[in-house]
Every structure is written in structure tokens, then in C-alpha cells.
N, C-alpha and C positions, 0 to 999 in steps of 0.2 A: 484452395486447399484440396488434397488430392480426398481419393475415397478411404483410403488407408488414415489420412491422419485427422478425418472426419470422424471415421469408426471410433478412432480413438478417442479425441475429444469428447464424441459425444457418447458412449461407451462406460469410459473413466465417470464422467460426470456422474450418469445413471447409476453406477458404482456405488458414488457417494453420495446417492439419496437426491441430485442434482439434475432437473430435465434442462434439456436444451432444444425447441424448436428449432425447423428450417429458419427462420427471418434472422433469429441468431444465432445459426451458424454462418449463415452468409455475414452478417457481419464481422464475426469473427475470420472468416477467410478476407474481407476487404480491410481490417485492422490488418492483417498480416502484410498483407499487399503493400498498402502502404506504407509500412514498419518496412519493407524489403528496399521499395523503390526510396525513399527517404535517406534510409544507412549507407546508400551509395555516396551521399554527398554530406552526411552528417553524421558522428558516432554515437548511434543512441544504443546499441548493443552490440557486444562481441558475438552473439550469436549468429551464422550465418544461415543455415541449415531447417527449413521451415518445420520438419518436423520435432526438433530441436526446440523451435520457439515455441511450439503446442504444448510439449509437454517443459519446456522450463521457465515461459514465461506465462503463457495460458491457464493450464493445468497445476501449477505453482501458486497463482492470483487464485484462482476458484477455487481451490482447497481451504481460504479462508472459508468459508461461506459455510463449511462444517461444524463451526464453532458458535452459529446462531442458531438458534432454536425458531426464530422473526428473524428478518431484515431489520437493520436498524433504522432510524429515521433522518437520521444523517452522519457522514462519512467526511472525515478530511484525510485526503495522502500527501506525507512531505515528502521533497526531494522525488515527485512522480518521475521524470524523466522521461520514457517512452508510453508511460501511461501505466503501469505494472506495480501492484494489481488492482488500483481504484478500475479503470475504466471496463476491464471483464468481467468485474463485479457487477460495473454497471449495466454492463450487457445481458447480463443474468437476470438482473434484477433493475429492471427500466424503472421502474417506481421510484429510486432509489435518488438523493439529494446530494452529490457531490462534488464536493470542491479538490480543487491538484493545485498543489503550490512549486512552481519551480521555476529556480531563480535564472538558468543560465535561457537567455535568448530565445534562440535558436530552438532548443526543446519545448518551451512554452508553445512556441508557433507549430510546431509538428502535433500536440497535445490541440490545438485548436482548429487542425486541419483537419485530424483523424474525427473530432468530434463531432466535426461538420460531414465529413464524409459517410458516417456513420448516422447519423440523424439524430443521433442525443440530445434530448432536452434537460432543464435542472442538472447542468453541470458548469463550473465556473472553473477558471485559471486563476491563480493568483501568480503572476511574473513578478515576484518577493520574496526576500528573504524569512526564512523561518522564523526567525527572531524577531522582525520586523510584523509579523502573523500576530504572531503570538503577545505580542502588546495591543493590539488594536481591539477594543471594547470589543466592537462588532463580532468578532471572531472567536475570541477569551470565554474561555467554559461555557462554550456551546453546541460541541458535539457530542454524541452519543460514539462512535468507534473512529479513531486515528488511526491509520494504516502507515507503513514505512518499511522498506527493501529496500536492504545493503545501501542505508546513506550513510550510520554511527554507529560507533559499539553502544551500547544499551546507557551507559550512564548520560552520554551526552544525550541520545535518544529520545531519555524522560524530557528533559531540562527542555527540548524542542514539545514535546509531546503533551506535556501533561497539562499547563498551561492550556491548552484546547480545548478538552476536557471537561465536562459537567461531571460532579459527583454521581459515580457509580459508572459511569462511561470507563469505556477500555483500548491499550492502545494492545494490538495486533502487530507483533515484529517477528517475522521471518531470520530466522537465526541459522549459524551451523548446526550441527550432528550434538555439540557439545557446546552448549552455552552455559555450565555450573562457571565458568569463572568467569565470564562478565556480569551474570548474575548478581556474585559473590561481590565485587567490584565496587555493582553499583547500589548496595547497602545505602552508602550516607546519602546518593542523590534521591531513593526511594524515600527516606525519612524528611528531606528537605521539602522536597514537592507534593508529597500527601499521596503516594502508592505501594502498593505491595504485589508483590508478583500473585496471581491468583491459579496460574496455570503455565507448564511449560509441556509442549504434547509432539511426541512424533511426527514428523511426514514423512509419508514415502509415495512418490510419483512417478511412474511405470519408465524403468530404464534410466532413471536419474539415482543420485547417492543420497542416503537419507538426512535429512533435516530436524530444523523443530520451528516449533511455533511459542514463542512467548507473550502471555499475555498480561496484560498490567492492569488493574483497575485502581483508579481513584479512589481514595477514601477521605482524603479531605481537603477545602480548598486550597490552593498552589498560593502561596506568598506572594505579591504583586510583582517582586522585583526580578521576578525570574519569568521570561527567558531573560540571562543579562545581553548587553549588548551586542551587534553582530559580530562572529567571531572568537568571542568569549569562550563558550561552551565547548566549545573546540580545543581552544589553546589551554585553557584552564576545567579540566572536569571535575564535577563538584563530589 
């Protein structure tokens, strides 16, 4: 990481009320590293350009962390992919209990490479399907915050999401500039699943185009039958 998009990083952060030590930032610069040398032989992001990935995939993840008043006590990301933004959270906040679920191969093993390169303890992969998550006791309304970036529009979203979820837990979904109509959308899957949107809040991250942050809290338990099966949610949104 040069000193330019160090400043930044770690700059932005303090900004947002967010320190970053030297130990993580250098992690943060060997995350990149590897995210660099990795996309040469696998697409985990269109982004090429490191300063690029600071502030759209770094700086994007760690903007959640504005939205807690605490850390939470555990954390699931669906559809992680390159790790964005479970694992810079977790960099922030090492205390922190998280699981990354993603289904396709290949990104799994890069999610396990980085973690290792990285020194991360209390963080788990799940190489499975969401839907397939989201049934298993062990897993079923038991976190406290579900994170997810650009996997679903919002109704399929919940249907992955909320199942996760302990009452009063929240999921955390990075959205466009304008999410009133998926919002509006996913009306009946909010009533099916047991949520209500409690918050939908501006981002803006230095040189990128503004966003929002939507956030869902649970209010009652989720019906057993949902997630339905793999697939489902997708083709058919409730």
C-alpha cells in the first residue's frame, strides 16, 4: 500500500470516528496483495487499480462499523466472495466472531488463504449454499448482524437473511443511491419473514458515487420453511 492510499485509509477511518493501527494496516496492505496476485488467475473483482480497491472495497466494508454503537458478538456474510466487507471488519475489530459463506470453490479457498495469510482467528468458511445455511439448526437465529454486498435485490435478500437472525439482530445491505423501490418491493417478504426496515442511511466514500446502507431488523421469529429450497428464492421472490 503506497503512503498516499495509507493516508487515506487510515485518514477516512479517523474521520469516521474509526482508528487503525500500524499491525492493521499492514494487514490491510497484505489483503490487497493478495486480492492482486489472486484476480490474476481468478475473477474475484473487476476492480484493478489498488487505490480503487481502498476506497471501493476497504473503505465501503468499514463504513459499516458506523452503524454500531459496540461490535457485535457475531457476524455472518453471505455470498462473501473476496471477503468484502466481513473480513475488514474483522481486521478492525479482531475480537470479532465471523463466519463467510460462499458457495462457488474457488472463492472459498482464496477466503481461506487470505485468512491465513492474515493471521485471523474465530473466523469460519462455509463452502454452501445459503439456503442450505439457513436450514441448519446450528446456524438458524443465531447471529446478532448478517452482512451481504451486491449478491440480491432486497426481497430475495431477507428470504437468505433473516432466517440467521436472532430476534432484534440486523441485516446490514449495501445498496444503490436509491433503493425506495426495492424497498417498496419487498413489502410482502418483510411481513412473511418477521422484519422491518429500521434504517436506510447515506454513504459517501472519498471519490466514489453515493450509496445507502439498508438495514433490517427482526421482529419476529422467521417461519421454519423459509429459506425454501436452493434456488427458489431466486427464481420465485416472495
Amino acid at each position: 500500500m503506497t503512503n498516499s492510499t495509507a493516508h487515506l485509509l487510515r485518514k477516512t477511518a479517523a474521520d469516521w470516528g474509526l482508528s487503525l493501527n500500524d499491525r492493521q494496516l499492514a494487514q490491510f496492505e497484505r489483503y490487497l496483495d493478495e486480492l492482486m496476485t489472486w484476480n490474476e488467475r481468478f475473477n474475484l473483482t473487476a476492480v484493478r487499480d489498488r487505490a480503487t480497491m481502498v476506497r471501493r472495497h476497504l473503505l465501503d466494508s468499514l463504513w459499516l462499523a458506523r452503524v454500531w454503537e459496540t461490535p457485535p458478538d457475531s457476524l455472518i456474510d453471505i455470498g462473501s466472495g473476496a471477503g468484502f466487507p466481513a473480513l475488514p471488519l474483522k481486521i478492525l475489530y479482531p475480537a470479532l466472531p465471523v463466519t463467510l459463506v460462499e458457495a462457488t470453490g474457488k472463492k472459498a479457498t482464496f477466503l481461506r488463504h487470505v485468512i491465513d495469510c492474515l493471521q485471523l482467528h474465530n473466523v469460519r468458511v462455509l463452502n454452501e449454499r445459503i439456503e442450505t445455511v439457513g436450514q441448519n439448526p446450528t446456524e438458524r437465529e443465531h447471529y446478532q448482524v448478517v452482512t451481504a454486498r451486491a449478491v440480491a435485490e432486497l426481497r430475495v435478500l431477507l428470504e437468505y437473511a433473516l432466517p440467521l437472525l436472532r430476534l432484534g439482530g440486523h441485516l446490514l445491505a449495501p445498496k444503490g443511491r436509491h433503493p425506495e423501490a426495492e424497498i417498496a418491493a419487498a413489502q410482502n417478504a418483510l411481513t412473511l419473514l418477521g422484519g422491518e426496515v429500521s434504517a436506510c442511511l447515506p454513504v459517501e466514500i472519498p471519490d466514489e458515487e453515493p450509496r445507502s446502507l439498508v438495514i433490517v431488523t427482526k421482529t419476529v421469529p422467521t417461519p421454519n420453511r423459509f429459506p425454501r429450497a436452493v434456488g427458489i428464492p431466486v427464481r420465485r421472490p416472495l
